[in-house]
C-alpha positions in Angstrom: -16.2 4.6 2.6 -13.1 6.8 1.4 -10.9 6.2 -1.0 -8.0 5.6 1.2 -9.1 2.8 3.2 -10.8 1.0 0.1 -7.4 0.8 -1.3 -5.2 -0.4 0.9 -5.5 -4.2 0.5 -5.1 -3.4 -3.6 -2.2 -1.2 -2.5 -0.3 -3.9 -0.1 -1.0 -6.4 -3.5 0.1 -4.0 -6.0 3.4 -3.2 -3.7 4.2 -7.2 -3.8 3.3 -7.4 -7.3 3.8 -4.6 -9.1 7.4 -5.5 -10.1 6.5 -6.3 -13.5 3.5 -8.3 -12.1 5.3 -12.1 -11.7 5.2 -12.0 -8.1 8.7 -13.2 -5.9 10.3 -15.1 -9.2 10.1 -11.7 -10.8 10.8 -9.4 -7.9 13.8 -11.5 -7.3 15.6 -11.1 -10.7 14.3 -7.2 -10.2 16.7 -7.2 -7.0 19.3 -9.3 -9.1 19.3 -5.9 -11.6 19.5 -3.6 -8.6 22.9 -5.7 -7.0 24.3 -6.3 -10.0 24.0 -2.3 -11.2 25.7 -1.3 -7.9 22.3 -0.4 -5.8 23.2 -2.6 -2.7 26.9 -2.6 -2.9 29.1 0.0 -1.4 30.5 3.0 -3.9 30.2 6.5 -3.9 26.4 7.4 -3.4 26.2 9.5 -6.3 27.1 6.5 -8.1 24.3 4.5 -6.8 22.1 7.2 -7.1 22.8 8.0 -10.6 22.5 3.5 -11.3 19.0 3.9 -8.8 17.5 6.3 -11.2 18.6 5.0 -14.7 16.9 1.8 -13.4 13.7 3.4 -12.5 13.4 5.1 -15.8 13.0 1.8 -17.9 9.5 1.7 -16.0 6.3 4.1 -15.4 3.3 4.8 -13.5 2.4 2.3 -11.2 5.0 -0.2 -11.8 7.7 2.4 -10.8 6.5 3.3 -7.9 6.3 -0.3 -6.6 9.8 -1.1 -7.8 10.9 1.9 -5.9 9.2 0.4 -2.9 10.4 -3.0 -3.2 14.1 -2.0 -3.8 13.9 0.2 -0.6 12.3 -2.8 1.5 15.0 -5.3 0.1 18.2 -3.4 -1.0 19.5 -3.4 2.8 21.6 0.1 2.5 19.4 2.8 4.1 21.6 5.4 1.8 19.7 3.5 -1.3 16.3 2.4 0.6 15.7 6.6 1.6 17.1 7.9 -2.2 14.4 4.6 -3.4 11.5 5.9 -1.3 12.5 9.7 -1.7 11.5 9.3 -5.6 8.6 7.3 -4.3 7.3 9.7 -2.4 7.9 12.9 -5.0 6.4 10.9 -7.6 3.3 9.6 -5.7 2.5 13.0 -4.9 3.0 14.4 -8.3 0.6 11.5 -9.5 -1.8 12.1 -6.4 -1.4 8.8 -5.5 -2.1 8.6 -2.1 -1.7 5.2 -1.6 2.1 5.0 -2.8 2.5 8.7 -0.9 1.6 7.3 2.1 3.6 4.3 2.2 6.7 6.2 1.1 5.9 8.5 4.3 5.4 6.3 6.8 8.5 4.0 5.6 10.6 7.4 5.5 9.6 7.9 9.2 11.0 11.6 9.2 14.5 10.3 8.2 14.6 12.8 5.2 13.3 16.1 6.9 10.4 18.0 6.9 10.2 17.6 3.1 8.9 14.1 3.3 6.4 13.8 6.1 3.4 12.7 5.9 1.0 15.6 4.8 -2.3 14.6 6.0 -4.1 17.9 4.8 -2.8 17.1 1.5 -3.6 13.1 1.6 -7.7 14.7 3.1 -7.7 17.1 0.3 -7.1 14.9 -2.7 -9.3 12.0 -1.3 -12.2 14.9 -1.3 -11.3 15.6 -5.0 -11.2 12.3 -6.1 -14.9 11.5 -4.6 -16.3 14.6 -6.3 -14.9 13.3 -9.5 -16.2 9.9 -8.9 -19.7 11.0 -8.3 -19.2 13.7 -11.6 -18.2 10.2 -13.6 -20.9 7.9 -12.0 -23.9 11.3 -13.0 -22.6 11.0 -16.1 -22.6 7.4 -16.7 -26.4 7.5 -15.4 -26.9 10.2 -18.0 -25.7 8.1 -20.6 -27.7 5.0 -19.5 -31.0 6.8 -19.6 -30.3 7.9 -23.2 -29.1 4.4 -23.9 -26.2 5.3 -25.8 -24.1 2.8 -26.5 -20.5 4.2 -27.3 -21.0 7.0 -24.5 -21.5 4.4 -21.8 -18.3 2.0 -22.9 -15.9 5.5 -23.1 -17.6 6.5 -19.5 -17.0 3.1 -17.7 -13.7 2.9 -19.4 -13.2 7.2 -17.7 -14.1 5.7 -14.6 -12.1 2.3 -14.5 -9.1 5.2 -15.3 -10.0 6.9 -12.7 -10.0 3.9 -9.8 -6.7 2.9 -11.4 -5.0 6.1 -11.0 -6.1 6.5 -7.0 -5.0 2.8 -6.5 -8.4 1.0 -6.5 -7.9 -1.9 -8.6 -10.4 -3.8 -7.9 -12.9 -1.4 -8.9 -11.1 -0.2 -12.0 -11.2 -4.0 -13.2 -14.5 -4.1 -12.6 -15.3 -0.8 -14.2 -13.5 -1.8 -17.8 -15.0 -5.8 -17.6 -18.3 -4.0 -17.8 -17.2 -2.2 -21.4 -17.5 -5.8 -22.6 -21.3 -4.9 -23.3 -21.2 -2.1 -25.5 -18.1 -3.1 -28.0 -18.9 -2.0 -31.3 -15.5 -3.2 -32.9 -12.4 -5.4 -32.3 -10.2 -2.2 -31.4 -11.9 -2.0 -28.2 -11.8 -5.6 -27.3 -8.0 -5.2 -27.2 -8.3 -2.4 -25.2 -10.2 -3.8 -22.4 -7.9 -6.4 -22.4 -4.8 -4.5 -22.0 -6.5 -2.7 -19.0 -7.5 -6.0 -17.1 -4.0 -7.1 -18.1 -2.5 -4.5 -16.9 -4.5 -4.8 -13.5 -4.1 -8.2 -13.5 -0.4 -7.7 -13.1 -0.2 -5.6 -10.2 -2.3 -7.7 -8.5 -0.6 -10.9 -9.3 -3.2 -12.5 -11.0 -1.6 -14.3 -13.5 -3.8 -17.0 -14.5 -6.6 -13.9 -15.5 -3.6 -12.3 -17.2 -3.2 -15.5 -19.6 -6.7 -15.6 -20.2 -6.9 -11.9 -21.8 -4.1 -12.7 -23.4 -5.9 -15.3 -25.2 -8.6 -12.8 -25.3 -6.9 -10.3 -27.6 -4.8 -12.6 -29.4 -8.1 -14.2 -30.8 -9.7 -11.0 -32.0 -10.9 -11.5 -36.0 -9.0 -8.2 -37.0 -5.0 -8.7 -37.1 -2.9 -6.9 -33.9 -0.4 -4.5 -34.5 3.1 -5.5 -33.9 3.5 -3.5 -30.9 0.0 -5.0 -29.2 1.8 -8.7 -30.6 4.7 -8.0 -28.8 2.9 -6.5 -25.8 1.0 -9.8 -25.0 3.5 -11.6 -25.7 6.2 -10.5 -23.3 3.3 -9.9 -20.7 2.3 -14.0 -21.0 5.8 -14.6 -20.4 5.5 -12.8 -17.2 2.3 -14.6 -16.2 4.0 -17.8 -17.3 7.1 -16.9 -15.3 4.9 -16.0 -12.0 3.1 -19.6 -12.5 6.9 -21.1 -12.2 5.8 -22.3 -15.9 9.7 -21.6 -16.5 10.2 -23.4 -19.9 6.9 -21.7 -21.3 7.8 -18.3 -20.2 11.2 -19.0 -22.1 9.3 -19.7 -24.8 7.5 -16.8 -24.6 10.2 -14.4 -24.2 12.3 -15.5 -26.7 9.4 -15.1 -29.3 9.0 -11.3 -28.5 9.0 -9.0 -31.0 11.4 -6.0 -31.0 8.9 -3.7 -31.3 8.1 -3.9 -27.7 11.1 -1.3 -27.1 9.9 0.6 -24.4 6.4 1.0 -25.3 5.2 -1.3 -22.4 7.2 0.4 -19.5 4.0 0.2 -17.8 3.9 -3.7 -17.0 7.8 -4.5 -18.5 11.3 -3.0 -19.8 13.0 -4.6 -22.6 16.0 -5.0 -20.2 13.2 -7.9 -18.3 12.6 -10.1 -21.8 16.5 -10.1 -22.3 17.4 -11.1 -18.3 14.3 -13.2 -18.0 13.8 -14.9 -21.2 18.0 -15.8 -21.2 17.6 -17.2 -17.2 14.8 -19.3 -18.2 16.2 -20.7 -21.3 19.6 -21.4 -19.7 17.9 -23.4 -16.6 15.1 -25.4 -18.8 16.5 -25.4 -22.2 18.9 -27.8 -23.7 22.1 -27.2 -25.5 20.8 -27.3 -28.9 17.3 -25.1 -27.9 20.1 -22.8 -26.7 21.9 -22.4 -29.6 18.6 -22.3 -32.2 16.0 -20.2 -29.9 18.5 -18.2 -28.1 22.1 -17.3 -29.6 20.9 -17.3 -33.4 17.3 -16.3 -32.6 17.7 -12.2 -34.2 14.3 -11.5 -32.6 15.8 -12.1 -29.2 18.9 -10.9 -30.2 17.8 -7.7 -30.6 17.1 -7.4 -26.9 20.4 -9.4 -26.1 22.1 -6.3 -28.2 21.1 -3.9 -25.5 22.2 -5.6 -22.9 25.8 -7.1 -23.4 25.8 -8.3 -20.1 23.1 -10.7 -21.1 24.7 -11.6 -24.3 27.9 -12.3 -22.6 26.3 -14.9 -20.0 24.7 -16.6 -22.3 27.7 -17.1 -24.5 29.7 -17.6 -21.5 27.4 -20.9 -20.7 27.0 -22.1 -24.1 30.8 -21.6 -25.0 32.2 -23.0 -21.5 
């Protein structure tokens, strides 16, 4: 079988829930962003072009790429929906990632020229690559196996569950880094399995898995940096929100750390804690909750800072 039909199914779930990984209740405030910033509203289109890709850039890899592909299926402006799937498509390609590539094509349907067709040749030739390099990882592995070398297998699987991930075939590059459970040697690399299956977990909307790595890598003996703290935490909060657990997600949210800045653009953007943590806590929180975990909360406030938008709706419903 070739790679590109063993990915679409993990490519149609990645595309729902790749939006930070909460499924609808996530992709829903996503769209919220996109009206509020001027992306389905009228203006110059320079102006929404300019607000399309300042939004884009709080997130990378994968998770861009389905944003893009959401916000051109929902936004309802075809100016926005072809400038959405036109950095779809450049990216995808630049990444070799046929999947996204070729759903950007065939949604762009020839509307932006010959530039952004669907290349065939191109999709065939990197499909070939991508099997050679699977076999090259999966001779290797073998290699490793025979000499029974412990390390050298766990950084191999780990090669090859990288390798799935980039070309779209999650279920395969979960697989690949669950099998890296069987040759840890120390607590470091617990956490990094767990941030891959998390991370996988996400696109694919998983979120009760996503909680229990969580878990995982929050009960390692060794202590977590802050940034891996306020990784797991924010990323539990997204779980919680996908599960409708609205009140728990709060609570997640408004307990991340600072230190998440932008270092998890992967899964989440600091701009999410600060819109999804204040929604949750407005709608399930009570007055004085509000006041103690939200308004004089400085961990949460740091994130409110950035976004005086935010700040100003929550004051505006406290203060009414």
């Amino acid at each position: 079988m070739d790679v590109e039909s063993e990915v679409s199914a993990d490519a149609a779930a990645a595309a729902t829930n790749g939006l930070g990984g909460a499924g609808e209740a996530a992709a829903e405030d996503a769209e919220a962003v996109v009206v509020t910033n001027g992306l389905a509203g009228g203006g110059e289109a320079s102006a929404e072009q300019r607000s399309l890709e300042a939004y884009a850039a709080l997130y990378s890899g994968r998770t861009r790429l389905a944003r893009l592909v959401f916000i051109a299926q929902r936004c309802g402006v075809e100016a926005i929906e072809l400038a959405a799937l036109r950095m779809a498509y450049d990216e995808a390609k630049a990444r070799e990632d046929t999947a996204f590539y070729r759903e950007a094509a065939l949604r762009i349907n020839g509307r932006l020229g010959p530039t952004h067709l669907l290349d065939q040749d191109w999709v065939d030739s990197v499909n070939h690559r991508a099997e050679q390099r699977k076999e090259n990882l999966e001779t290797e592995l073998e290699v490793y196996k025979t000499c029974l070398h412990g390390e050298s297998i766990r950084i191999c699987y780990n090669d090859l569950g990288d390798f799935y991930y980039s070309h779209g075939r999650l279920t395969e590059a979960f697989k690949s880094y669950i099998k890296t459970e069987e040759y840890f040697s120390a607590s470091e690399h617990v956490v990094q399995m767990c941030m891959k299956a998390i991370l996988i977990s996400v696109e694919l909307g998983h979120n009760v898995r996503v909680l229990n790595f969580v878990s995982k890598a929050q009960g390692c003996q060794d202590p977590l940096s802050p940034i891996a703290i306020a990784k797991l935490q924010a990323v539990a909060g997204l779980a919680r929100l996908g599960r409708k657990e609205y009140k728990l997600a709060a609570q997640e949210f408004l307990e991340t750390g600072p230190e998440l800045g932008s270092n998890y653009s992967e899964v989440i953007a600091a701009q999410d804690v600060a819109t999804y943590g204040s929604l949750c806590a407005l709608a399930f929180l009570n007055y004085s909750d509000i006041k103690m975990k939200v308004i004089e909360n400085a961990k949460f406030g740091s994130f409110l800072s950035l976004f005086p938008e935010i700040r100003g709706l929550v004051n505006d419903f406290y203060y009414r």
